[in-house]
C-alpha positions, 0 to 999 in steps of 0.5 A: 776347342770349339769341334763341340759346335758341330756335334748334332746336339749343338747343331739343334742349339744353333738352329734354335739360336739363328731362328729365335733372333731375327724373329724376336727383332722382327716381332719387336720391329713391327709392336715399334711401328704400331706404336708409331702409327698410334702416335702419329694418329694422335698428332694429325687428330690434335692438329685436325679440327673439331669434327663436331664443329664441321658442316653437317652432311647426310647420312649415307655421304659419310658412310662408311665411318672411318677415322675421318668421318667419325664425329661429324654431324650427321643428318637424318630423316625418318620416324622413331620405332624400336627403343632399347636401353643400354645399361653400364655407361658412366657419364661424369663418373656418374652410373647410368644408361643410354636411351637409344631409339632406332630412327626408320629412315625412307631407305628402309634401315634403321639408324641407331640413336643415342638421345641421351643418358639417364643416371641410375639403373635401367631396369624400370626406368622410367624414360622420356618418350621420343618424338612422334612423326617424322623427324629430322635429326642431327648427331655426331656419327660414330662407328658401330661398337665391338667388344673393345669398346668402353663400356660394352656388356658381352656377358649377355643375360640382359632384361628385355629392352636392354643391349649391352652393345650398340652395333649393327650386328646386336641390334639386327637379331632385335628388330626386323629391319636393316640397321645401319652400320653406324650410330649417331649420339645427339649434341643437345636435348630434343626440342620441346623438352621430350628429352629435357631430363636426359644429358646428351652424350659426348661423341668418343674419338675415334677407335686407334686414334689417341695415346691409350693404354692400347698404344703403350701396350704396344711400346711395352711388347717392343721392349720386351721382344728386344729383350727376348733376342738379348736373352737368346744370345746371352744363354747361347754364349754362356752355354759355349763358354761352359762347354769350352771351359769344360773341354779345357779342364779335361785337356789339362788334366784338371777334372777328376779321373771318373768325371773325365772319363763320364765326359769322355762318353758324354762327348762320344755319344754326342759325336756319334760314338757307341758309348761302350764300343768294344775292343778289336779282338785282333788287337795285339792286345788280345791272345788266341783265345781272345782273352786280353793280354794285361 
């Protein structure tokens, strides 16, 4: 009743089947185990303390920024240069722009720094001026931004003095000078009250390090590949129990005349049977001159 399973056609099927499985499991598998390296990245950054409440260390012995270093206080030396603003940041569900200044360090590199945000809108804004002569300054590290981050502008299009994203890679085509691979955003107002209209910018966890929606994303892909492996199989054996059924109708005689012999063919074909092969003119059934014998 099964021979139907040998037929090419039903070999196609089956090598679809046996290649469709493991690698749905694989697929849904490997989303299960990035969410569990989501969650247990959210444990051990619960569990650490506050990265901000740690020890302050120079600049370049962070570097570079990863999830262990990211938010500590950084420490820096140099004089302000360059301003841009970076339109779009919300703070307390507040519209505005960051103020950043790139901060020339003795290294030659610049040093990205968010001295604060300002409510409204970044076009002919009027903002504090940041401090004159060297300086030192102390910020929460934070790794350069990319398309993913909240709040980044990749449109493009921006005004003059405007940056949609605050990285090494945007800001290195608008200065000319090295830029650091990282930023710093500073805890509290300047001193001397240069920077005393600004709110200071909270440091953001780091990237793949909490319970996002990213995390969830990837719990809702293991469900769904492992569902896709049921269909696979679910529609594998339907399709056989479909076939078997049929073959067994028309072994009992309970399909029609006409829809048996179309069956017939369709099996044939499927076997490698020419469909209307003819029959031996050497047959008893045929006389001399090759005419059939009714």
């Amino acid at each position: 009743m099964y021979r139907f399973l040998l037929t090419p056609r039903w070999w196609g099927i089956n090598l679809f089947v046996v290649l469709a499985i493991p690698f749905c499991v694989f697929m849904g598998t490997w989303q299960l185990g990035r969410f569990e390296d989501r969650v247990q990245s959210h444990e051990q950054a619960e569990k650490a303390p506050d990265p901000s409440t740690r020890a302050a260390k120079p600049l370049d012995a962070l570097l570079p920024v990863d999830k262990v270093t990211s938010g500590r206080p950084a420490i820096a030396t140099g004089t302000y240069a360059d301003q841009f603003l970076v339109p779009g940041r919300k703070l307390e569900d507040r519209q505005g722009f960051y103020v950043l200044n790139m901060l020339r360090t003795d290294s030659g590199k610049a040093l990205p720094v968010v001295r604060g945000w300002l409510p409204g809108s970044a076009t002919d804004a009027r903002v504090p001026a940041a401090p004159k002569g060297e300086v030192t300054v102390t910020g929460d590290l934070q790794a350069s931004e990319n398309t993913h981050s909240d709040g980044v502008n990749v449109r493009g299009g921006l005004p003059s003095g405007q940056v949609g994203m605050i990285s090494a890679a945007t800001l290195v085509n608008l200065v000319p000078y090295d830029v650091y691979d990282a930023w710093v955003t500073l805890p509290e107002a300047e001193a001397g009250g240069t920077g005393g209209a600004m709110k200071p910018v909270p440091a953001a966890a780091p990237e793949g390090s909490g319970l996002d929606l990213k995390a969830f994303q990837n719990l809702g892909y293991t469900g769904e590949w492992f569902v896709f492996a049921a269909f696979v199989l679910f529609m594998w054996f339907r399709l056989v129990r479909r076939e078997a059924e049929a073959e067994r109708d028309i072994a009992l005689g309970l399909v029609p005349e006409e829809a048996a012999a179309e069956a017939s063919e369709t099996m044939a074909a499927a076997e490698g049977a020419p469909k209307d092969a003819p029959e031996d003119p050497s047959s008893p059934d045929y006389d001399v001159a090759s005419t059939p014998v009714r």
